[in-house]
C-alpha positions as CSV (number, residue, x, y, z in Angstrom):
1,X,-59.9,-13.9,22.2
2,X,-60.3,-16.4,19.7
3,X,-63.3,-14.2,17.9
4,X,-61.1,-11.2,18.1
5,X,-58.3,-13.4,16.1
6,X,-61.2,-14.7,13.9
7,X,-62.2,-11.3,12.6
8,X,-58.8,-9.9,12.4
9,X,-57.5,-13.0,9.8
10,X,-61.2,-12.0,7.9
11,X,-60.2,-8.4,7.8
12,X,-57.1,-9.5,6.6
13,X,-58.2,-11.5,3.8
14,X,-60.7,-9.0,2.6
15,X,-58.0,-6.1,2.1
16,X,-55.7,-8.6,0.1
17,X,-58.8,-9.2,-1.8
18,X,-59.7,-5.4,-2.4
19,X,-56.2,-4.2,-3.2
20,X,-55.5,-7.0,-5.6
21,X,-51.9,-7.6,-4.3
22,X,-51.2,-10.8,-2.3
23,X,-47.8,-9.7,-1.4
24,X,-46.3,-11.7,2.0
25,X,-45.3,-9.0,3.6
26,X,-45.8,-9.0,7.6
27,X,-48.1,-6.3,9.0
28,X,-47.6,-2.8,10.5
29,X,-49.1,-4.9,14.0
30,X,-46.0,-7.6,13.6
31,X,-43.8,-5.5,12.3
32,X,-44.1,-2.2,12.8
33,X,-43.2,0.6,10.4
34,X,-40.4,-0.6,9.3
35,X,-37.9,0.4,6.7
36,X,-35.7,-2.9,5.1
37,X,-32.3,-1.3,3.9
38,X,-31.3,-4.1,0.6
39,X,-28.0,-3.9,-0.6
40,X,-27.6,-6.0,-4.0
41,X,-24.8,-6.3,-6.5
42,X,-26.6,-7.0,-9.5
43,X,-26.6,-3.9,-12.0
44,X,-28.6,-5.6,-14.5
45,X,-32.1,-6.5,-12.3
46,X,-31.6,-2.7,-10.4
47,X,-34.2,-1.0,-12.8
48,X,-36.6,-3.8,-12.5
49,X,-36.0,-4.4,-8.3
50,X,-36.1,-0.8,-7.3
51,X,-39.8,-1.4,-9.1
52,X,-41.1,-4.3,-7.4
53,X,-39.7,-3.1,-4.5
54,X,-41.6,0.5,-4.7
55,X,-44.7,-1.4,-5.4
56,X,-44.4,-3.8,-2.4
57,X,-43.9,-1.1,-0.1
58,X,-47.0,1.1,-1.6
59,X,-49.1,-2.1,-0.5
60,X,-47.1,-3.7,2.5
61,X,-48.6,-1.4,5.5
62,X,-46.4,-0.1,7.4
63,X,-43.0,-1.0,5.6
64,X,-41.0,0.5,3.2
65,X,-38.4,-1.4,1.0
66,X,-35.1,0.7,0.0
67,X,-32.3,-0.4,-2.4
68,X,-29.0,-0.1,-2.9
69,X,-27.0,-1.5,-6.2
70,X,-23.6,-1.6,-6.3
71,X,-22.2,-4.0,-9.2
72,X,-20.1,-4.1,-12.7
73,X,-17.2,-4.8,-11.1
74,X,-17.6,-2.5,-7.9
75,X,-16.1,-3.9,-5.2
76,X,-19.0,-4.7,-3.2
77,X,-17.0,-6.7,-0.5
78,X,-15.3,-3.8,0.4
79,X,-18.2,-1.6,0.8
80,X,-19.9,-3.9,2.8
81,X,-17.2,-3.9,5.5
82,X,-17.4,-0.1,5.4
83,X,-20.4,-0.3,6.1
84,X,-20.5,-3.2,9.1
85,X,-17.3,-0.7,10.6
86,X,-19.7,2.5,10.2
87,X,-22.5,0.0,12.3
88,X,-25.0,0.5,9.3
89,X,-25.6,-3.1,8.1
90,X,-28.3,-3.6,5.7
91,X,-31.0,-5.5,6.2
92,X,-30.8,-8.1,3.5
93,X,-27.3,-8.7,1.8
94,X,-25.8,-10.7,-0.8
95,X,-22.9,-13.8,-1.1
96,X,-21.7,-15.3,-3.7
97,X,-20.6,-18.4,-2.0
98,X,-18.7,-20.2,0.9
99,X,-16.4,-16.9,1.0
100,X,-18.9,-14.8,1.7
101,X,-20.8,-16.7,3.8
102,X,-17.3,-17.1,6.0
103,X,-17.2,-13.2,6.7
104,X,-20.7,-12.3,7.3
105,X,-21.4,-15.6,9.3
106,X,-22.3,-13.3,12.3
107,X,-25.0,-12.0,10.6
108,X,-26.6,-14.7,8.7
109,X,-30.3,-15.6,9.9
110,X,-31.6,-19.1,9.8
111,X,-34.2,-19.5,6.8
112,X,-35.1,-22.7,7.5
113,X,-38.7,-22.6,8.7
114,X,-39.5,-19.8,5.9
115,X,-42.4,-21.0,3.5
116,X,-40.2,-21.2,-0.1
117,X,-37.7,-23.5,1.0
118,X,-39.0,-26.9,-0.2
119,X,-40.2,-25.0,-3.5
120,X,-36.2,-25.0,-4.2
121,X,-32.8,-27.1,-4.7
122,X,-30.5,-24.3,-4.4
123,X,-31.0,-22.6,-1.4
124,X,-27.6,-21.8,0.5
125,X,-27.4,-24.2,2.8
126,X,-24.5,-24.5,6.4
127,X,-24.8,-27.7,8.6
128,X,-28.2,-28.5,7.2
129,X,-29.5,-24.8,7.7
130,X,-30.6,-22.7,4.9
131,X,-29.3,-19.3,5.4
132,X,-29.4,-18.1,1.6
133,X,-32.1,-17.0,-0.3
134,X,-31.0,-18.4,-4.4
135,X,-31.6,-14.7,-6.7
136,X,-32.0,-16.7,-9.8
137,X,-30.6,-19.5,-11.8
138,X,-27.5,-18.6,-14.2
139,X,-25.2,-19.4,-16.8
140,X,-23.3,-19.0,-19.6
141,X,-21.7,-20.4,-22.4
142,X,-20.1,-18.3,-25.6
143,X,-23.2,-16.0,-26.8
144,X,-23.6,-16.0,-30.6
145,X,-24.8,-14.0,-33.3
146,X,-27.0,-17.1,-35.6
147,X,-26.9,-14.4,-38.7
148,X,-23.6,-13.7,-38.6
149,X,-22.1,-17.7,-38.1
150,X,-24.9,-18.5,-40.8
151,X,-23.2,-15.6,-43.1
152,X,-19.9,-17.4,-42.7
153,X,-21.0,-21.1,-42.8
154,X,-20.1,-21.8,-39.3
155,X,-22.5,-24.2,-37.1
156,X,-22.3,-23.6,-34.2
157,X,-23.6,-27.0,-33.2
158,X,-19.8,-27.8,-34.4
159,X,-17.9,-25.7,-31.7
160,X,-17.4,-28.7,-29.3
161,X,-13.5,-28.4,-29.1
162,X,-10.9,-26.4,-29.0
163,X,-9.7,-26.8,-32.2
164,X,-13.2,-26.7,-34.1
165,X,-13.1,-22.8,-31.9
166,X,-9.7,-21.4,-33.6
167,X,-11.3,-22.5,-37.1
168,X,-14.1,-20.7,-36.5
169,X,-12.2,-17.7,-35.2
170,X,-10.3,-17.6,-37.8
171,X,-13.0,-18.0,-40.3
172,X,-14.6,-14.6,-38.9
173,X,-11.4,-12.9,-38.6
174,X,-10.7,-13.3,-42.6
175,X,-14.5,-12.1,-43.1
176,X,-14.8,-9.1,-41.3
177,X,-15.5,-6.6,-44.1
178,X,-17.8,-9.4,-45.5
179,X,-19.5,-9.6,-42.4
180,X,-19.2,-6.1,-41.1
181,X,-17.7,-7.0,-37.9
182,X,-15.3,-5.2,-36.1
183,X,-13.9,-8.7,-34.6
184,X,-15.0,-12.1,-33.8
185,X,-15.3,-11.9,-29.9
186,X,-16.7,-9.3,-27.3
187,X,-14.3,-10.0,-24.4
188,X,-13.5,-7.4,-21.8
189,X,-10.5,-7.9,-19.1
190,X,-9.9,-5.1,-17.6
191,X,-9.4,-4.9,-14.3
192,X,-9.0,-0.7,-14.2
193,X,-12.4,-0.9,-16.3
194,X,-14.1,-3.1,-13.6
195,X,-14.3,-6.1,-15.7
196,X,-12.1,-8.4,-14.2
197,X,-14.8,-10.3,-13.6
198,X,-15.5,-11.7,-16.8
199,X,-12.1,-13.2,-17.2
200,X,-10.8,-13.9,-13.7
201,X,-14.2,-15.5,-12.6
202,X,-16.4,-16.8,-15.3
203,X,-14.1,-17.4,-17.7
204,X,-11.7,-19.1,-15.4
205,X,-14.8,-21.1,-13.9
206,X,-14.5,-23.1,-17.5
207,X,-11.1,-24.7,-15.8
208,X,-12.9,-25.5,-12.5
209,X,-16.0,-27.7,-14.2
210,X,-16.0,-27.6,-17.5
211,X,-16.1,-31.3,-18.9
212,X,-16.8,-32.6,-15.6
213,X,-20.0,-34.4,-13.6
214,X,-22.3,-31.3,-13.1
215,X,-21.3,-31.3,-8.9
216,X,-17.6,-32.9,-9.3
217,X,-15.5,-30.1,-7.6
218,X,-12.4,-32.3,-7.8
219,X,-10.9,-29.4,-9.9
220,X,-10.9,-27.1,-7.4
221,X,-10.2,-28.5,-4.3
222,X,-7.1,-29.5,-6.2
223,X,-6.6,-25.3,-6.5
224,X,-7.5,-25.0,-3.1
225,X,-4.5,-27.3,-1.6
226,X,-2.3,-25.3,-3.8
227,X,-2.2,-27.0,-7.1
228,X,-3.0,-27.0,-11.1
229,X,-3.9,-30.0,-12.8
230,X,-0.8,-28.8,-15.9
231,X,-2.3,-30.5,-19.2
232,X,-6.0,-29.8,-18.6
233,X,-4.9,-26.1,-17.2
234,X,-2.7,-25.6,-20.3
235,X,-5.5,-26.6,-22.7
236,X,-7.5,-24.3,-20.9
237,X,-5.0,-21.3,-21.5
238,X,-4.8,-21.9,-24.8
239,X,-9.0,-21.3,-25.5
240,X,-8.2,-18.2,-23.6
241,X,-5.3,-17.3,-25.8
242,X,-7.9,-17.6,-28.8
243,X,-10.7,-15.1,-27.0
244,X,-8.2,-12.6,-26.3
245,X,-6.1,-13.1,-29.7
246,X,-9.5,-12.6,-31.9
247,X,-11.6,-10.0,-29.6
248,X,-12.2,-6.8,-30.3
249,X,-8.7,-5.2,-28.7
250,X,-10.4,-1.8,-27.3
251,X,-12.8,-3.7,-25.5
252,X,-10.8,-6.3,-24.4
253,X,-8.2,-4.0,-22.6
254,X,-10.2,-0.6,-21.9
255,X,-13.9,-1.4,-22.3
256,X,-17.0,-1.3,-19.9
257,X,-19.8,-3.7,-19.5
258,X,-21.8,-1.2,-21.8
259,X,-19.0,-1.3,-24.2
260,X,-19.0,-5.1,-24.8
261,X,-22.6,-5.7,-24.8
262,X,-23.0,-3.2,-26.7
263,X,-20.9,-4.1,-29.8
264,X,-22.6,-7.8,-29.5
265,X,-25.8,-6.1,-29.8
266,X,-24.9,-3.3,-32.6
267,X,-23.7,-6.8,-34.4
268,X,-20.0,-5.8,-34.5
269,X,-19.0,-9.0,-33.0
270,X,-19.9,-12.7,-33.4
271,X,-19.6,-13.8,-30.1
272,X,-20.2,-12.1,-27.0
273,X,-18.5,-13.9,-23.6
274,X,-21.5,-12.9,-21.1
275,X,-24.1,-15.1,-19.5
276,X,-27.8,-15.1,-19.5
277,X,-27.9,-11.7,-17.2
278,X,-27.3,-9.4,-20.2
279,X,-31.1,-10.4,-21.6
280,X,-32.6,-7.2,-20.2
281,X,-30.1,-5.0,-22.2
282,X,-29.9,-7.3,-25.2
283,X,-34.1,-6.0,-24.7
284,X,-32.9,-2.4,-24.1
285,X,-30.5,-2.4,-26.7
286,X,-33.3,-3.6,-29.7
287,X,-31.6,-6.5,-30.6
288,X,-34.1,-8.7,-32.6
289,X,-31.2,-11.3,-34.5
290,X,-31.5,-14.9,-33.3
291,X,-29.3,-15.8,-30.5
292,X,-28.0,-18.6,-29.0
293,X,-25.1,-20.5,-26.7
294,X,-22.0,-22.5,-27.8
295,X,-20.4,-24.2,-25.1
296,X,-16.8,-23.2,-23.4
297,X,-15.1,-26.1,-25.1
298,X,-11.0,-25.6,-24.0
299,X,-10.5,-29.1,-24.2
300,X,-9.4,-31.3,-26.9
301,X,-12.0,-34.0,-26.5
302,X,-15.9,-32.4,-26.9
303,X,-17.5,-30.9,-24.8
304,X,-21.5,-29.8,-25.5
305,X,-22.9,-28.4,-22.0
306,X,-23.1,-25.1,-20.4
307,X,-22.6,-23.6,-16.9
308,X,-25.5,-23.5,-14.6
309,X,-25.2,-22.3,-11.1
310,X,-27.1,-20.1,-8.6
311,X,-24.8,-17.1,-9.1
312,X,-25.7,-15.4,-5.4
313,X,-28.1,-15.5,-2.5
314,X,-29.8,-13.0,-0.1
315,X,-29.3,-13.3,3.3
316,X,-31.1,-11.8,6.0
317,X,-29.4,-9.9,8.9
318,X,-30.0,-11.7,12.0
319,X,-28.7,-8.6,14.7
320,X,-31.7,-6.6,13.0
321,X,-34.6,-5.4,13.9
322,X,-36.4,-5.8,11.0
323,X,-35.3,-9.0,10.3
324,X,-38.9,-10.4,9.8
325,X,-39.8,-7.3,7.3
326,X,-37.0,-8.2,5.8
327,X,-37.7,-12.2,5.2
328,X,-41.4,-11.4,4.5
329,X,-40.1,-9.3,1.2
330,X,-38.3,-12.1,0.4
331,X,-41.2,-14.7,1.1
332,X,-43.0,-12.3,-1.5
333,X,-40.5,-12.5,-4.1
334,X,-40.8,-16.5,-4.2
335,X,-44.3,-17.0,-3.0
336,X,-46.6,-13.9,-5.1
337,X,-47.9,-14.1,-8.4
338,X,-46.2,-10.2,-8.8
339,X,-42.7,-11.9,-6.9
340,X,-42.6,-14.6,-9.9
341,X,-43.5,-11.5,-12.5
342,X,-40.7,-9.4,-11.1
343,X,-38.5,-12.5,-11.5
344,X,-39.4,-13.3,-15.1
345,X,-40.8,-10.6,-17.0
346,X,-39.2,-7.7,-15.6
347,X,-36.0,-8.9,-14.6
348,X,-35.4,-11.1,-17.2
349,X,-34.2,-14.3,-14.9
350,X,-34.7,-17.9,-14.7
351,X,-36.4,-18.0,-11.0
352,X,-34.9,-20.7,-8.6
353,X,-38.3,-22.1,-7.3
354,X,-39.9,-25.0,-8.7
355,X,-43.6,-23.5,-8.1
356,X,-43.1,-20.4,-10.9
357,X,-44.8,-21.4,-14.4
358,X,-43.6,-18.1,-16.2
359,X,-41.0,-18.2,-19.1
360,X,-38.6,-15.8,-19.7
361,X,-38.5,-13.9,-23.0
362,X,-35.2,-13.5,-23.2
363,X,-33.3,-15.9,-25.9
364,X,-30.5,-16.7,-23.5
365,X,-32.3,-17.7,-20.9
366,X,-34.3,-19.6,-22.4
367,X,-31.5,-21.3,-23.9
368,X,-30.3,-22.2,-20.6
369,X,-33.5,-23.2,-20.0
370,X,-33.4,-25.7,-22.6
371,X,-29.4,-26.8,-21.8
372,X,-30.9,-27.5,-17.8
373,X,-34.1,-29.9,-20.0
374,X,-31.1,-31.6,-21.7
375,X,-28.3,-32.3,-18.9
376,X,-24.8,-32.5,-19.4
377,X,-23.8,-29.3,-18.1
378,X,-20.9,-28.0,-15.6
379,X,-21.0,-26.7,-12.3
380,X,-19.9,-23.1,-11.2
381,X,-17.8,-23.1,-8.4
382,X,-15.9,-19.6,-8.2
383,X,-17.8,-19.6,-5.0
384,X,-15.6,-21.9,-3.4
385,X,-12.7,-19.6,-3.6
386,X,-11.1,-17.5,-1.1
387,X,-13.3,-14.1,-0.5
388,X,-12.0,-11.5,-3.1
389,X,-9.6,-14.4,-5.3
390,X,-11.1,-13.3,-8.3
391,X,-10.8,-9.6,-8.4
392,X,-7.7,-8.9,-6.2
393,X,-5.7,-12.4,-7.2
394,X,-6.9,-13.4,-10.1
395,X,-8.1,-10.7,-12.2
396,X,-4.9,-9.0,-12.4
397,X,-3.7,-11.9,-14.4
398,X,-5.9,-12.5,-16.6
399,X,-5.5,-8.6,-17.8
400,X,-1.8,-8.9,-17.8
401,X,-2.1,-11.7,-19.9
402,X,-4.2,-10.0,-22.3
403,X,-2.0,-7.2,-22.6
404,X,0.8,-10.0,-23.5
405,X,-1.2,-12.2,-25.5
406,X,1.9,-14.3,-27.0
407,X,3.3,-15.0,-23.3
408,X,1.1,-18.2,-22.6
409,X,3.9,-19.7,-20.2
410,X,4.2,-16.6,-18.2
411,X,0.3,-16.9,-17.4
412,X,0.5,-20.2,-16.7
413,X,3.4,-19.8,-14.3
414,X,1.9,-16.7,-12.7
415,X,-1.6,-18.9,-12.1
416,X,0.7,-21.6,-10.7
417,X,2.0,-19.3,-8.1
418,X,-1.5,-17.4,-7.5
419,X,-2.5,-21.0,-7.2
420,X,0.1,-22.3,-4.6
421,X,-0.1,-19.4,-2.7
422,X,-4.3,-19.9,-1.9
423,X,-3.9,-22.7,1.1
């Protein structure tokens, strides 16, 4: 018996060896052949997924790896519980926090004993278990055009405050036949156009963190019992009333994802309100100007750091059958020379595990990169909210607002009521 095993594990090594790909996956003997149904909701890594995960099943015997993406403001909650009530569960699915993790809990495998947990800090962890696999490490701040700030004699080293943002803003606005801009910000709001996002959960995620220790969630566990701190929420409006006032007014109200990154990359605007995720169409798009990040600074006193989070996690479907296919691809993703590839070069992120050497090309990633070297950032903590807050309570307001740009009190007054009615 034990020769038999002997020869197997050398029979083993020799194909990895012959085939050149050391991907983790389990074999047809363990696992059978298998197909692992992924559902994701990241548009902007689909090209490069669908990819690695065609070439892992060409070389995983006996399993085949499908994907589904549905993202850019699709509501991927929703078509998730269509799909648990039409008993087709995927395989591997994604949360974006404790919200998600609260629904689905029924179907969230331990991870614990897999092989890439100690190579990371921000696995998804639930009464000392980790059940979440971390995608990537994000963030954001306020995307800049260098050349056009540099045409204007605006450092952007400068744009620590509030007040050092409207005279900036203002600045670009009075330049924008000198500049050839079509507006100072790239903002989009829309919750028809599937951008609510943007507004009601990144931008608002400023208010939750921003000037605070990187893990202080003081902010919004306030929210969470019902309540707004009123001067630091009200000095947060006000930077929103400044994107909204000097963005581009098509894309603010009506535009797509395509739309705003877009006119960032075409340099029609200065400033483009998207995080690190947009490097792969920035790439697409041919955009070769120098880029960089300026921080969200609502607040009257300074504020210089960005916001760093791990945006979403895989999980793996416990009540499936392919449950071990289905952590082995993952176990590829973090542990393979062509799983830290994928990451990096293809898909443009900042991997989550401490073992990958590769650097991302991309100028805002590696911006974040250098913010993470630095300290002083904010935490992310959207996550915390009540499934669906942003989109179906939040995100409304935030596009009502920007069709009523001059009616700060009324947003304020319809957040405190949002707000109040969360416990």
């Amino acid at each position: 018996m034990k020769k038999t095993r002997f020869y197997t594990a050398v029979l083993a090594l020799v194909f990895v060896f012959v085939t050149g790909f050391a991907f983790a996956a389990g074999s047809a003997e363990e696992t059978g052949d298998v197909t692992v149904n992924m559902f994701q909701l990241k548009v902007e890594i689909k090209d490069a997924l669908d990819t690695y995960a065609a070439e892992y099943s060409e070389n995983a015997e006996g399993v085949t790896v499908k994907v589904e993406t549905l993202g850019g403001g699709g509501d991927y909650g929703g078509a998730m519980k269509a799909k648990a009530q039409a008993g087709q569960m995927p395989d591997i699915f994604m949360i974006e926090g404790q919200g998600g993790y609260d629904i689905w809990k029924d179907y969230v495998a331990d991870l614990s004993d897999q092989p890439w947990v100690d190579d990371t800090d921000l696995s998804f962890i639930v009464d000392g278990k980790v059940v979440g696999f971390p995608v990537a490490i994000e963030g954001y701040g306020l995307a800049y055009n260098a050349e056009i700030l540099r045409k204007a004699g605006i450092d952007p080293a400068s744009l620590t405050t509030r007040a050092a943002y409207e005279k900036a803003l203002k600045t670009l606005d009075a330049k924008k036949a000198e500049l050839g801009i079509d507006a100072p910000v790239a903002m989009a709001a829309s919750v028809a156009g599937g951008m609510w996002w943007v507004a009601g959960q990144h931008n608002l995620a400023a208010y939750w963190g921003g000037g605070l220790d990187f893990n202080d969630t003081s902010v919004i566990e306030m929210a969470l019992n019902g309540k707004l701190d009123q001067d630091r929420f009200r000095q947060y409006a006000q930077y929103l009333q400044l994107l909204f006032k000097y963005a581009d007014q098509n894309i603010l109200l009506n535009g797509s994802y395509d739309d705003q990154v877009g006119s960032f990359a075409q340099g029609r605007t200065a400033f483009l309100h998207q995080g690190n995720w947009v490097d792969p169409n920035l790439k697409q798009l041919g955009v070769t100007f120098e880029i960089g990040y300026a921080p969200h600074a609502f607040l009257d006193t300074e504020q210089k750091g960005l916001y760093l989070f791990a945006p979403s996690w895989y999980i793996v479907n416990a009540q499936s059958k392919n449950a071990q296919a289905a952590k082995d691809f993952l176990t590829s993703i973090a542990t393979t020379p062509e799983g830290h590839a994928y990451m990096v070069n293809e898909a443009g992120m900042i991997p989550a595990f401490k073992s990958v050497t590769l650097k991302p090309s991309g100028q805002l990633s590696q911006a974040l990169m250098d913010a993470n070297a630095r300290g002083g950032n904010y935490g992310v903590f959207f996550g915390m909210l009540p499934d669906g807050a942003g989109q179906n309570i939040f995100g409304p307001i935030f596009d009502l607002f920007a069709q009523n740009q001059d009616n700060l009190d009324q947003f304020i007054a319809d957040m405190n009521r949002a707000v109040a009615n969360l416990k």
